[in-house]
N, C-alpha and C positions, 0 to 999 in steps of 0.2 A: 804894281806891288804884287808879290807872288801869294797864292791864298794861305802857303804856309806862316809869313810874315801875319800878314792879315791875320790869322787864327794867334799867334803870339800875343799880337796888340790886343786884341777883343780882350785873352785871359787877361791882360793887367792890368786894362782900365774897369772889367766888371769886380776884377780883386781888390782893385785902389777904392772902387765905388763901396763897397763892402765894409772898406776898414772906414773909410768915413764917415759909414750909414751908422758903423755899432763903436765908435769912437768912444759914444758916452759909457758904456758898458764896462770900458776899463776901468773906470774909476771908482766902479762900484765892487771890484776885484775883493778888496777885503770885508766888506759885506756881503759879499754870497761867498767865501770861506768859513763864516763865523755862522750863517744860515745851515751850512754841512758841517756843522759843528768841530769848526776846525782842523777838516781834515787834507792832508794835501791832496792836489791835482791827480795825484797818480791812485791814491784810493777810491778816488769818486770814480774810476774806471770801472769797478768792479763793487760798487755798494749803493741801496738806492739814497736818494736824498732824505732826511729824517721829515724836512718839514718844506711839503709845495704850495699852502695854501695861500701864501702872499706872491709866488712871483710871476702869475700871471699878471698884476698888476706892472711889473716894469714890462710887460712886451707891448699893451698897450701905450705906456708913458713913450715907448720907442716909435709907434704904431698904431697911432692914437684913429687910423683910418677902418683899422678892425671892426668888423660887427661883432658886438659884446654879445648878442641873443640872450641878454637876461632878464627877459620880460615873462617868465616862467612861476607859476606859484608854486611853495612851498607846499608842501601835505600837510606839515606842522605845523605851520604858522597861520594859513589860508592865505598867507599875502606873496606881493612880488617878491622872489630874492634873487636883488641885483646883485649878490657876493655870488651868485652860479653864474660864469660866464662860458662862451664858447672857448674861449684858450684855458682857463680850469678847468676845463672837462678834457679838454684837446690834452692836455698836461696828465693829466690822470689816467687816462685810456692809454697812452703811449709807455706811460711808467707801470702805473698797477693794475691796465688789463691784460695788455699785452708782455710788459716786464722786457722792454727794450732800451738797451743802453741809452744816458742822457747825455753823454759828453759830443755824440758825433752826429755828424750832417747826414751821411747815409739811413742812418736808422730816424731821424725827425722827415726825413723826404718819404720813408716808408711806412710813415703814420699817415701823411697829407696820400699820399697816395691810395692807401684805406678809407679815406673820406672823399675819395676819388671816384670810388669803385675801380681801383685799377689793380688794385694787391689782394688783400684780404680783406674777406667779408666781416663788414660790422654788426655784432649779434645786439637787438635793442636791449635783451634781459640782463648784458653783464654791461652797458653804455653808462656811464657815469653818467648822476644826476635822475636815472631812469626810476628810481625806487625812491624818491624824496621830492620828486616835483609830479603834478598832477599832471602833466603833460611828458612824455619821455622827449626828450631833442634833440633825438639822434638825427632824423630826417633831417631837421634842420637847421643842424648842425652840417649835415653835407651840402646843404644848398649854399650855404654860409661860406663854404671853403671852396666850393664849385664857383663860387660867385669873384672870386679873387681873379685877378691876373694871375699871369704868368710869372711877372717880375715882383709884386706883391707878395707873392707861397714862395719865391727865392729868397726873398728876405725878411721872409717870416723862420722859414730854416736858417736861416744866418742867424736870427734874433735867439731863439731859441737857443741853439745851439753858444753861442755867444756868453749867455746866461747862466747855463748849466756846465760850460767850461772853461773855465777865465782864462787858458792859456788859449782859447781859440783866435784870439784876435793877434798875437805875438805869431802864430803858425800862416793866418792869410798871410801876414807882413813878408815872414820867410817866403814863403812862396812866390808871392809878387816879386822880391827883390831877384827869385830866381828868372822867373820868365821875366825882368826888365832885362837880366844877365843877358839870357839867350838875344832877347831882339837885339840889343845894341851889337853884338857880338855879327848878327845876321845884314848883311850887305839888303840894303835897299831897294836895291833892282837884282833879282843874278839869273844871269845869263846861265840856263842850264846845260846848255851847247859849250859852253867856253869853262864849267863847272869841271874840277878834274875827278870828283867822285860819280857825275852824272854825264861825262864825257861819251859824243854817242862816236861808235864809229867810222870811221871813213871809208865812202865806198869807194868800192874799185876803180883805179886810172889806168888807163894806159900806157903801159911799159910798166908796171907792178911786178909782172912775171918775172921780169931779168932779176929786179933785185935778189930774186930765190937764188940764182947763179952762183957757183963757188968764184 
């Protein structure tokens, strides 16, 4: 199988795994419409969400294997508060530190990658959570996200993203159905010697000269 094939299948079966993993999330479609207060798909491109403090709870409900990191005290209360988690703070830093769009997968992979240390630097004085808990937890918050796989921060941006744009699950599907297009479309084996866009030349035989002959 040629690795361009191969590179096709990967895309549809990591696409198809995707739309499976956030299945549930469509049906939650007209409750996170009515959470942005009604607004359609194409305004939440360009406006932030009115109200985040409940939806970290569905990325856990998706992702129940996250570390919550909310063993942190309150300043006001003196006590734990497990309503401050690592993906509410994750949610917040991404929207109202940074002020980076919520509907796309690019801009949630350039948050995790900030928790990375691979993009930009995270300041602890503007770190959500940093000014209401005795403890700030940002450090630990990056160990947290350090601490994931590879394929776990892939489909924590999927979840995310998922969440914050109801049309994202309708758009994998498109896509999948595109790259299944291509592969069935792409011969199984192909011979790139016998390919007429990748046909290599023939060398020279003997008695090739005459044909030049008038």
């Amino acid at each position: 199988m040629s690795s361009r094939l191969q590179k096709r299948l990967t895309n549809v079966l990591v696409i198809a795994l995707s739309l499976m993993a956030l299945t549930v999330v469509a049906a939650r479609g007209s409750e996170l419409r009515s959470q942005f207060g009604g607004q359609e798909p194409g305004l939440m491109l360009v406006q932030r969400p009115r109200d985040t403090r409940d939806l970290w709870r569905q990325v856990y409900e998706l992702m129940p294997e996250l570390p919550r990191e909310n063993h942190y005290v309150s300043r006001e209360t003196g006590e734990v508060d497990e309503e401050n988690t690592l993906i509410s703070r994750l949610i917040r830093y991404h929207i109202f530190v940074k002020g980076r769009p919520h509907p796309f997968r690019l801009d949630w992979r350039l948050t995790l990658a900030d928790y990375l240390g691979a993009y930009e630097r995270m300041g602890a004085d503007t770190y959500p959570g940093g000014n209401v808990l005795t403890e700030n937890p940002l450090e630990g918050d990056q160990a947290a996200i350090a601490s994931l796989t590879r394929q776990e921060r892939d489909r924590l941006v999927h979840v995310l993203t998922s969440i914050f744009n109801p049309n994202y699950l309708s758009l994998l599907e498109q896509q999948a159905n595109r790259e299944l297009a291509e592969v069935q479309e792409t011969p199984e084996e192909l011979d790139w010697d016998d390919a007429p866009q990748r046909r290599v030349p023939r060398l020279p035989q003997s008695g090739d000269a005459e044909l030049l002959l008038p």
